[in-house]
N, CA, C and O atoms as a DFTB+ gen file, in Angstrom:
568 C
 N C O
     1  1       0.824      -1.181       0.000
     2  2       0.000       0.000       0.000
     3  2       0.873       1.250       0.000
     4  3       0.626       2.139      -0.816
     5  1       1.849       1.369       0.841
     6  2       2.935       2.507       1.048
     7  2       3.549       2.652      -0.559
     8  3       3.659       3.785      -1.029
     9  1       3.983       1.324      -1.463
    10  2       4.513       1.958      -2.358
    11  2       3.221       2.762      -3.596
    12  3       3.550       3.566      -4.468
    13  1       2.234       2.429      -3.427
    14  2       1.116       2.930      -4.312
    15  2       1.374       4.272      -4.195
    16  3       1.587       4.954      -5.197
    17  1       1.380       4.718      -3.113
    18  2       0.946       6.050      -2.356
    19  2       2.378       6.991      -2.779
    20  3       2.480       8.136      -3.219
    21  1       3.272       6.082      -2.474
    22  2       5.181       6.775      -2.984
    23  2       5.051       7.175      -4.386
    24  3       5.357       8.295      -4.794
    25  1       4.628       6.306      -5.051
    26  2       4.081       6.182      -6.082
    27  2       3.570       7.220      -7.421
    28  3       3.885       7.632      -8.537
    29  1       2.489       7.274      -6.298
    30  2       1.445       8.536      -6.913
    31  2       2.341       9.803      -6.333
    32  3       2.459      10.675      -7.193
    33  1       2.935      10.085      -5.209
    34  2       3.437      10.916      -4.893
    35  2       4.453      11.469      -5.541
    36  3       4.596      12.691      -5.494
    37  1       5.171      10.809      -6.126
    38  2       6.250      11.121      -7.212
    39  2       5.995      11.027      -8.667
    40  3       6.820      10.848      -9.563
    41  1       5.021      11.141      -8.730
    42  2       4.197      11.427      -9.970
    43  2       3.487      12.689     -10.041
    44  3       3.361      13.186     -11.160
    45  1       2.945      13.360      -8.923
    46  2       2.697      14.303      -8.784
    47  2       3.263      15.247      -8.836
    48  3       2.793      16.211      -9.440
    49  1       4.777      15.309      -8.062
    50  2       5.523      16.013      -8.305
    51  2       5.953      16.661      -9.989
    52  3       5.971      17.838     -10.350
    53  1       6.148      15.895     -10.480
    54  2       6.232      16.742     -12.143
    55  2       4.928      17.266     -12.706
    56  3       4.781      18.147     -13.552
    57  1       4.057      16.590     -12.106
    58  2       3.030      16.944     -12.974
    59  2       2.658      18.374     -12.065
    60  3       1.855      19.164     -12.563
    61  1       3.181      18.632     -10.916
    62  2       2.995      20.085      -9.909
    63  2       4.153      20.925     -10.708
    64  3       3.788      21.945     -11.292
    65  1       5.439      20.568     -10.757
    66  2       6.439      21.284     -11.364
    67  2       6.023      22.073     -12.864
    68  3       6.071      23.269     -13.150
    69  1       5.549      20.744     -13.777
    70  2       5.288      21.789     -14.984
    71  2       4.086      22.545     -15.272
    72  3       4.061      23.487     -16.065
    73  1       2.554      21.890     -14.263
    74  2       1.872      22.801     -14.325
    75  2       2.262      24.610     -13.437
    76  3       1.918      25.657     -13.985
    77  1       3.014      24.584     -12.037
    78  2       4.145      25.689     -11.640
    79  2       4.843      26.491     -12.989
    80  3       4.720      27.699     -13.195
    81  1       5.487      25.682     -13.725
    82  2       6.312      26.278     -14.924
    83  2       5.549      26.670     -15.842
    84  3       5.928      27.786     -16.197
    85  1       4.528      26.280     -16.506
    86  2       3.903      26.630     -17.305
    87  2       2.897      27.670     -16.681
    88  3       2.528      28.108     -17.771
    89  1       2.374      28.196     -16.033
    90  2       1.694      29.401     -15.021
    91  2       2.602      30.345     -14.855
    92  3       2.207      31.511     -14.864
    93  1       4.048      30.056     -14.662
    94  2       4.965      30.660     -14.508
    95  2       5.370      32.027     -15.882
    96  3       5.281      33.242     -16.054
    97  1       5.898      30.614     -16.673
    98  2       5.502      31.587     -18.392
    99  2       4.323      31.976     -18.812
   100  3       4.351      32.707     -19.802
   101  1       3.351      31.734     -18.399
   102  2       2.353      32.302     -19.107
   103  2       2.077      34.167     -18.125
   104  3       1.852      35.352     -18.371
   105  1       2.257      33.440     -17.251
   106  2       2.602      35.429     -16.633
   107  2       3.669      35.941     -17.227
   108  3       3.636      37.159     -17.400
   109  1       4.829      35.231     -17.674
   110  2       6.044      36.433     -17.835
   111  2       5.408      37.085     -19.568
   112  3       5.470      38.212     -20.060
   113  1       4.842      35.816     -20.082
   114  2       4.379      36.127     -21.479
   115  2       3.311      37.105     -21.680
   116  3       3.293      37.857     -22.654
   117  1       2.509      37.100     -20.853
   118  2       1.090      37.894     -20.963
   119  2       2.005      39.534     -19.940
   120  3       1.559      40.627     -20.287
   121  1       2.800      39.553     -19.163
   122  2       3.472      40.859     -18.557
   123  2       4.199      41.458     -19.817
   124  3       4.061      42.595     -20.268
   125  1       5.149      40.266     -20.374
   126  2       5.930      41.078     -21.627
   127  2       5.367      41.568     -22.485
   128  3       5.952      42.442     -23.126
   129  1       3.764      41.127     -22.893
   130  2       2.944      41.866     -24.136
   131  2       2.785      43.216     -23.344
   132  3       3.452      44.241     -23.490
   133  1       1.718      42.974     -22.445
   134  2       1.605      44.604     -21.906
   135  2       2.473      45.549     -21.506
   136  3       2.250      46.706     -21.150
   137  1       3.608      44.880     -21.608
   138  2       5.012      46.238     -21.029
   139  2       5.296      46.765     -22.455
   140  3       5.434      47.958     -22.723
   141  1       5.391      45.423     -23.624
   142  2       6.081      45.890     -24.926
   143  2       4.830      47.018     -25.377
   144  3       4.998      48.198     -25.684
   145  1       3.638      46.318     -25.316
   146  2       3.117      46.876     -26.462
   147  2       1.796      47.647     -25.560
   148  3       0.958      48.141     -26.314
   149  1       1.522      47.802     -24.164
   150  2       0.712      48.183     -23.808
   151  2       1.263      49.474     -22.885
   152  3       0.475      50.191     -22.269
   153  1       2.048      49.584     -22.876
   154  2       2.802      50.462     -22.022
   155  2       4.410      51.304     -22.235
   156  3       4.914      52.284     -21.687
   157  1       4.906      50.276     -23.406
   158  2       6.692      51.277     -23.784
   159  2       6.120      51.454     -24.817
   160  3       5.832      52.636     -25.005
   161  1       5.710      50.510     -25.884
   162  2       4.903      51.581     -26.868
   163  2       5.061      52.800     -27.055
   164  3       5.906      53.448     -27.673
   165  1       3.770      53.181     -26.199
   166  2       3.230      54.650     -26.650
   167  2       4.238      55.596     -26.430
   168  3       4.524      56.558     -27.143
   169  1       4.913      55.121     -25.044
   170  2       5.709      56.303     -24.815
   171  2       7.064      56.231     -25.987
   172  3       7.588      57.330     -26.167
   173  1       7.565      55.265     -26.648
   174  2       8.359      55.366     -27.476
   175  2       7.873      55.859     -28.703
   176  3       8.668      56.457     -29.428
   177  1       6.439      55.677     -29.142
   178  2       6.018      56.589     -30.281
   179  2       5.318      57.871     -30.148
   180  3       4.727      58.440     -31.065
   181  1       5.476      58.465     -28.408
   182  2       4.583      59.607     -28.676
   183  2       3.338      59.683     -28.708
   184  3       2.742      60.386     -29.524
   185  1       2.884      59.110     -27.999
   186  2       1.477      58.953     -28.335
   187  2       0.896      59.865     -27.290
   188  3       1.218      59.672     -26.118
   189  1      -0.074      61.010     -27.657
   190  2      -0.265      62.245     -27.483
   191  2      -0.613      62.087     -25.691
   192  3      -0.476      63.092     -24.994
   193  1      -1.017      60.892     -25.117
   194  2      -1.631      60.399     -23.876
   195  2      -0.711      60.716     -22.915
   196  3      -0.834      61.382     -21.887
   197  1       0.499      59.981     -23.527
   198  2       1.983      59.426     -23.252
   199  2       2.592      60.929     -22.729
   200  3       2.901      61.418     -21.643
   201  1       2.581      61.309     -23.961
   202  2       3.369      63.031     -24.052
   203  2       2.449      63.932     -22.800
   204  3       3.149      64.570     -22.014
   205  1       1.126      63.986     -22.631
   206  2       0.697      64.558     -21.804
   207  2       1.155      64.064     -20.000
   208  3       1.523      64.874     -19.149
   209  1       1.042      62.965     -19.842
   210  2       1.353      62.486     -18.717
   211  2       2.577      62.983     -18.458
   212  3       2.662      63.692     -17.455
   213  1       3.960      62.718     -19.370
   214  2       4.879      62.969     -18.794
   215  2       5.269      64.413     -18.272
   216  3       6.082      64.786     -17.427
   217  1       4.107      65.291     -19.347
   218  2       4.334      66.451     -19.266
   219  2       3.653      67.270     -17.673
   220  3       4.092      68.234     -17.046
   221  1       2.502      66.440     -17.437
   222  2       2.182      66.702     -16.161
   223  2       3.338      66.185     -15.035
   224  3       3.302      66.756     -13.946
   225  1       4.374      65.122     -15.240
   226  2       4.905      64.909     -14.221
   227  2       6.194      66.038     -14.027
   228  3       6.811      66.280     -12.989
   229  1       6.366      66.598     -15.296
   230  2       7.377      67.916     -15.298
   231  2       8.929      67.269     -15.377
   232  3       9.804      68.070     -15.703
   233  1       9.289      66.053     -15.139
   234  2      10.480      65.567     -15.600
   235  2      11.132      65.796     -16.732
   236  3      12.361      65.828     -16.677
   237  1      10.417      66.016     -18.081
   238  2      10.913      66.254     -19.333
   239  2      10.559      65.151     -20.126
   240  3      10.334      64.085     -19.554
   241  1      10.460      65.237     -21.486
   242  2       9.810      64.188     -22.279
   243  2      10.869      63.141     -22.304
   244  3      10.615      61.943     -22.432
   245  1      12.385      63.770     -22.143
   246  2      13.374      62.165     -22.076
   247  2      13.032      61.617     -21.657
   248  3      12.700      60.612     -22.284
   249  1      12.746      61.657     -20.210
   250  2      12.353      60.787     -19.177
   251  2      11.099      59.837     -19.507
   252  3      10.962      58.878     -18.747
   253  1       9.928      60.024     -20.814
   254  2       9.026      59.244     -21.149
   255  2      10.325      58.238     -22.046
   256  3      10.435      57.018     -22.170
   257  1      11.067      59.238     -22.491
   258  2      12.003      57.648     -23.469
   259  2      12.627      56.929     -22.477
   260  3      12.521      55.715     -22.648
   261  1      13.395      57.344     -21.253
   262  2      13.798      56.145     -20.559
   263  2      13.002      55.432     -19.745
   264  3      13.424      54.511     -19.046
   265  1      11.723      55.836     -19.787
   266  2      10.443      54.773     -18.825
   267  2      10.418      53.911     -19.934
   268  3      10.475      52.738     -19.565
   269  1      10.357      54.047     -21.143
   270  2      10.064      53.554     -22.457
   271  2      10.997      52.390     -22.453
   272  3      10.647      51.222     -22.289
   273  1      12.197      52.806     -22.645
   274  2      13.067      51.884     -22.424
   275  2      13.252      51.232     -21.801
   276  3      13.585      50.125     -22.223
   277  1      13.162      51.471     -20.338
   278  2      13.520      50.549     -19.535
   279  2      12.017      49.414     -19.080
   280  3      12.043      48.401     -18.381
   281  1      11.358      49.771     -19.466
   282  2       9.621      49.166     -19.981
   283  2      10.124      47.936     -21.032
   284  3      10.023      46.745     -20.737
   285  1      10.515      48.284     -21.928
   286  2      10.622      46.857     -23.230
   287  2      11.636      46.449     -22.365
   288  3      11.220      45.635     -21.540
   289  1      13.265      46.828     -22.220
   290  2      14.274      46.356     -21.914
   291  2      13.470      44.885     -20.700
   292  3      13.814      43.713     -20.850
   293  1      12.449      45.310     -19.629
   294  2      11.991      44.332     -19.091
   295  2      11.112      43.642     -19.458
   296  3      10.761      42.569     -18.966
   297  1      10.714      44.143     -20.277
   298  2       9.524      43.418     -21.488
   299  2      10.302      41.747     -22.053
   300  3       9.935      40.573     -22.017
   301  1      11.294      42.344     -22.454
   302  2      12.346      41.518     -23.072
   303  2      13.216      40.522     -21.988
   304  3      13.673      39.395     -22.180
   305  1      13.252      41.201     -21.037
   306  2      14.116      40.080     -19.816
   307  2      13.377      39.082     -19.459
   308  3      13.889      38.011     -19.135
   309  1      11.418      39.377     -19.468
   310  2      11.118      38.765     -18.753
   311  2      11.013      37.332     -19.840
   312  3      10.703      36.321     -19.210
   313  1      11.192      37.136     -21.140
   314  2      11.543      36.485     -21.955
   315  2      12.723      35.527     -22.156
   316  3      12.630      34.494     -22.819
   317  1      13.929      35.973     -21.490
   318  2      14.973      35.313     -21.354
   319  2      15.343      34.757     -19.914
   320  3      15.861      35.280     -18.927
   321  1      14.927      33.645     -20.162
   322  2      15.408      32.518     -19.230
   323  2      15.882      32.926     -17.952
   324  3      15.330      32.929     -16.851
   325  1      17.650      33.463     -18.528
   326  2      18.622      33.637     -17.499
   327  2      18.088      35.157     -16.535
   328  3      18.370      35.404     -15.362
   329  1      17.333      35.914     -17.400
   330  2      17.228      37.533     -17.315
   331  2      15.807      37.657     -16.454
   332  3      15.441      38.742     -16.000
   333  1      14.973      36.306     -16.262
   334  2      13.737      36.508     -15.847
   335  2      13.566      37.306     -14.310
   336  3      12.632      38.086     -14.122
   337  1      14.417      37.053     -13.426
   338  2      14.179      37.240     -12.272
   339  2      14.949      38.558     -11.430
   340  3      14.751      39.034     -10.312
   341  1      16.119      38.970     -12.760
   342  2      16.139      40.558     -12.706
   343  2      15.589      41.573     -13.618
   344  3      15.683      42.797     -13.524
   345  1      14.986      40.850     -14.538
   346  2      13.904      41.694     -15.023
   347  2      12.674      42.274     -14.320
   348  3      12.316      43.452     -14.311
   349  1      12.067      41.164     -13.700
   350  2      11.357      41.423     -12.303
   351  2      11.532      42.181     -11.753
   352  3      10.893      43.224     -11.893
   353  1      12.108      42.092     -11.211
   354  2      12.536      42.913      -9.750
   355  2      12.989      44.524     -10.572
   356  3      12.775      45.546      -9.920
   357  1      13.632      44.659     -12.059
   358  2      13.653      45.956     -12.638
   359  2      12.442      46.547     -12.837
   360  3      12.487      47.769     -12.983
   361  1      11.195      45.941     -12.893
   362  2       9.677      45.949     -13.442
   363  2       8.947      46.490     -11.876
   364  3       8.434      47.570     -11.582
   365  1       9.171      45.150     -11.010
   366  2       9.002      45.820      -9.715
   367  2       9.495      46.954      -9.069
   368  3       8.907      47.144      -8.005
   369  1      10.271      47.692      -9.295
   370  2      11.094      48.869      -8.874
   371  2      10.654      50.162     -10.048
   372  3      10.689      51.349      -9.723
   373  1      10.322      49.779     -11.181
   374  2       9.634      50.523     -12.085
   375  2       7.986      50.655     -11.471
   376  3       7.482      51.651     -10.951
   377  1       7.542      49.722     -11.642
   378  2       5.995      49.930     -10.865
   379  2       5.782      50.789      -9.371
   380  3       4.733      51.359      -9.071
   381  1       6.919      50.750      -8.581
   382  2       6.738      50.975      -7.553
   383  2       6.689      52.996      -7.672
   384  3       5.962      53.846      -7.156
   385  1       7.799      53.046      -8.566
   386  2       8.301      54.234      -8.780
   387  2       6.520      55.241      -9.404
   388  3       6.112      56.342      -9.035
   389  1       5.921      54.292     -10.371
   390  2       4.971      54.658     -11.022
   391  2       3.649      54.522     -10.042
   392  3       2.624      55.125     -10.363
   393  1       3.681      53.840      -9.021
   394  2       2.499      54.081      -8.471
   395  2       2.923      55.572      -7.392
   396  3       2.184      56.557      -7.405
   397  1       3.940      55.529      -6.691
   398  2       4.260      56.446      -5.928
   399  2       4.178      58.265      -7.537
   400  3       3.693      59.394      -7.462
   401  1       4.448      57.997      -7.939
   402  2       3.808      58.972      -9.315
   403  2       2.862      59.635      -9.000
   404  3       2.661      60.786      -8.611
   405  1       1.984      58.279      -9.334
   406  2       0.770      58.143      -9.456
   407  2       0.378      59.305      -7.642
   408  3       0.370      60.534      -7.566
   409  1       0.266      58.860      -7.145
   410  2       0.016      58.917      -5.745
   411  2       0.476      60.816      -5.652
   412  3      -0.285      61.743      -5.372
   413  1       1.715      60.868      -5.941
   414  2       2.058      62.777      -4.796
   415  2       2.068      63.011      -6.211
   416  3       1.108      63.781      -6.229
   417  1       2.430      62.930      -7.427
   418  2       2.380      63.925      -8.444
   419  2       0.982      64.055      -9.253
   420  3       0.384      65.131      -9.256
   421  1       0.511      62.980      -9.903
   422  2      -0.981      62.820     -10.815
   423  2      -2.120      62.921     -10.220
   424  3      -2.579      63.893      -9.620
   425  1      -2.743      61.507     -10.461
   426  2      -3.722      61.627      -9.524
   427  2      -4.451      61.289      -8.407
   428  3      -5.666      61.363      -8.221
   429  1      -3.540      60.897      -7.663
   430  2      -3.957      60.558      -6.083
   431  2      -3.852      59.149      -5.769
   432  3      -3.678      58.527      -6.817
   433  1      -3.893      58.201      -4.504
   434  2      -3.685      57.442      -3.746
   435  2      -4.100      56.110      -5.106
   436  3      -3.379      55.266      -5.637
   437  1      -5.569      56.448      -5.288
   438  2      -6.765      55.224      -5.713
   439  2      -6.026      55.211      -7.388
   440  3      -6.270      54.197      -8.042
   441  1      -5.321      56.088      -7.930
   442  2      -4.565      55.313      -9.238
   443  2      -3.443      54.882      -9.135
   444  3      -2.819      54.945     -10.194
   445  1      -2.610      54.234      -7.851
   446  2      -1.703      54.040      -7.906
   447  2      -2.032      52.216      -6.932
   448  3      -1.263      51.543      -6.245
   449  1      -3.253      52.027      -7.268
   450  2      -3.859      50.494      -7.055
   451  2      -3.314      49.567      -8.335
   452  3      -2.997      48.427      -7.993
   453  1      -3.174      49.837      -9.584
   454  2      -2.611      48.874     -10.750
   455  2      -1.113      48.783     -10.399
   456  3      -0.650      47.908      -9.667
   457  1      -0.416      49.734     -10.966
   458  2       1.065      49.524     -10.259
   459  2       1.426      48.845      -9.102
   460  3       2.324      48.005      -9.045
   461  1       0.553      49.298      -7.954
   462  2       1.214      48.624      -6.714
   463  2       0.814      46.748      -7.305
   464  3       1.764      45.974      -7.425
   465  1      -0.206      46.406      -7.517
   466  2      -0.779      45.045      -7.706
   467  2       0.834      44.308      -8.531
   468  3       1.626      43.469      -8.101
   469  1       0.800      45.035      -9.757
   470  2       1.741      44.206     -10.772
   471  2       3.153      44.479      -9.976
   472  3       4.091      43.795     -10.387
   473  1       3.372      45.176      -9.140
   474  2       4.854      45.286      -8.381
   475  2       4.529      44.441      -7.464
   476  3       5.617      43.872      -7.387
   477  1       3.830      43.877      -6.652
   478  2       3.206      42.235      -6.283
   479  2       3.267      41.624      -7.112
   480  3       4.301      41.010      -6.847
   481  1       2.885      41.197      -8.169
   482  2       2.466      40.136      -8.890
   483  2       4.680      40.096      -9.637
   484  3       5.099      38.961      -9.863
   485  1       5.640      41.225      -9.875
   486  2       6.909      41.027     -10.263
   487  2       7.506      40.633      -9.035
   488  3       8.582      40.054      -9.179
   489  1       7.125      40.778      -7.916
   490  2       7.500      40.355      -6.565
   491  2       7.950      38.935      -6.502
   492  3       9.077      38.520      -6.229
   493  1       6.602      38.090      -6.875
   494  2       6.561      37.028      -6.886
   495  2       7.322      36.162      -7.612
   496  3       8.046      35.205      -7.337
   497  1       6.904      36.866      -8.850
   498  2       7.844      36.013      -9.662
   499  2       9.451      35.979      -9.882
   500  3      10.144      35.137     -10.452
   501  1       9.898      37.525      -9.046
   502  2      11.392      37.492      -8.706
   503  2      11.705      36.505      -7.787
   504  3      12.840      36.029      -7.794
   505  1      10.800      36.094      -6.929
   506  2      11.045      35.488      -5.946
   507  2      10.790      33.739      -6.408
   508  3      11.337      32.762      -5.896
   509  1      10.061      33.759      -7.220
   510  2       9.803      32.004      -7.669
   511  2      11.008      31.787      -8.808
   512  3      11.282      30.671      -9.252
   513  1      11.862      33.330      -9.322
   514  2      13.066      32.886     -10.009
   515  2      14.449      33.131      -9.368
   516  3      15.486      33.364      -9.989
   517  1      14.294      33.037      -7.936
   518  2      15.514      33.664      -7.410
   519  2      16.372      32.727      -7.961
   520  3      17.507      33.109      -8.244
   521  1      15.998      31.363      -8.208
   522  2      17.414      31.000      -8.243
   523  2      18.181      30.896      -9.398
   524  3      19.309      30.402      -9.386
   525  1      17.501      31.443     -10.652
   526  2      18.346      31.585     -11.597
   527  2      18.828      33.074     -11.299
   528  3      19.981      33.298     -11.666
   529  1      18.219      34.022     -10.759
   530  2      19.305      35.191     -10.493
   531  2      19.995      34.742      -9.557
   532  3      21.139      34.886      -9.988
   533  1      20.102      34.107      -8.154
   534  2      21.414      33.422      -7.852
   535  2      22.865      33.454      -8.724
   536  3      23.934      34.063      -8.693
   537  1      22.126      32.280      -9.613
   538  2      23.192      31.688     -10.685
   539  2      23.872      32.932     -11.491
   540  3      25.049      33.289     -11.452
   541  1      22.940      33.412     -12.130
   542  2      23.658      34.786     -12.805
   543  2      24.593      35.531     -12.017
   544  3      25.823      35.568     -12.028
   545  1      23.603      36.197     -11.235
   546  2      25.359      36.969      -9.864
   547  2      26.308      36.097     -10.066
   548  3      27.225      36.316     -10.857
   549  1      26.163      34.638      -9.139
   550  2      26.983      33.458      -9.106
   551  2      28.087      33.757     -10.216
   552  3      29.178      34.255      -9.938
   553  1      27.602      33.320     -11.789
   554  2      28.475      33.907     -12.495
   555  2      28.908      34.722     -13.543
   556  3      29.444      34.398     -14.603
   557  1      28.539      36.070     -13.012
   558  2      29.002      37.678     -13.263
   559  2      30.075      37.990     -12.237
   560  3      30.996      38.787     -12.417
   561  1      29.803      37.103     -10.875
   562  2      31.063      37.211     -10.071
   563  2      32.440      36.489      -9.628
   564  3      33.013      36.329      -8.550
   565  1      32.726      36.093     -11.100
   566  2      33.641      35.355     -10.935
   567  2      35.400      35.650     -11.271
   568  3      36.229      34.769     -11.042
């Protein structure tokens, strides 16, 4: 009876691992569309929305090209394997920056509820990839 049970138990295990992995990519995949194309986008083409916002935040319109940038640049990490789990945490530190924005410069506390959520939701997944950023530090510091 014990080995039935060992059994099934170690059978479960992969079948927990790749349904984990596959949930896993399907967030980094469905985050990288909306960073590429729902969010660095506009601000890399100007898009009159884009240009107004930044212009209310008074930083200068560069500053919409390096949100821009650094928007795909994690768009794109969260795509590569090795790059997933400091892309994150670049995304999370971007969101955080954008809800606090949101909050003392735009428009108040209650629009800075999306950002904070997805800087949770990059939280997580920095944290369910720590250990390939491990490995990377590991070896960048060698």
């Amino acid at each position: 009876m014990s080995d039935t049970r060992t059994t099934a138990a170690s059978s479960a295990t992969p079948t927990r691992r790749r349904a984990y992995t596959v949930v896993l990519w399907t967030v980094q995949i469905l985050l990288a569309a909306f960073f590429a194309f729902a969010s660095a986008a506009p601000k890399l083409v100007g898009e009159r929305t884009a240009v107004e916002t930044f212009a209310q935040i008074g930083a200068g319109q560069w500053f919409r090209y390096v949100v821009g940038v650094l928007e795909l640049a994690g768009a794109i990490g969260l795509l590569v394997p090795r790059l997933t789990g400091l892309a994150a945490i670049g995304l999370m530190l971007l969101t955080i920056g954008a809800a606090a924005t949101q909050t003392f410069v735009l428009a108040g506390p209650a629009s800075a509820i999306f950002p904070l959520v997805l800087a949770v939701v990059f939280a997580l997944l920095a944290w369910a990839r720590r250990d390939t950023t491990a490995a990377l530090f590991r070896r960048t510091h060698r």
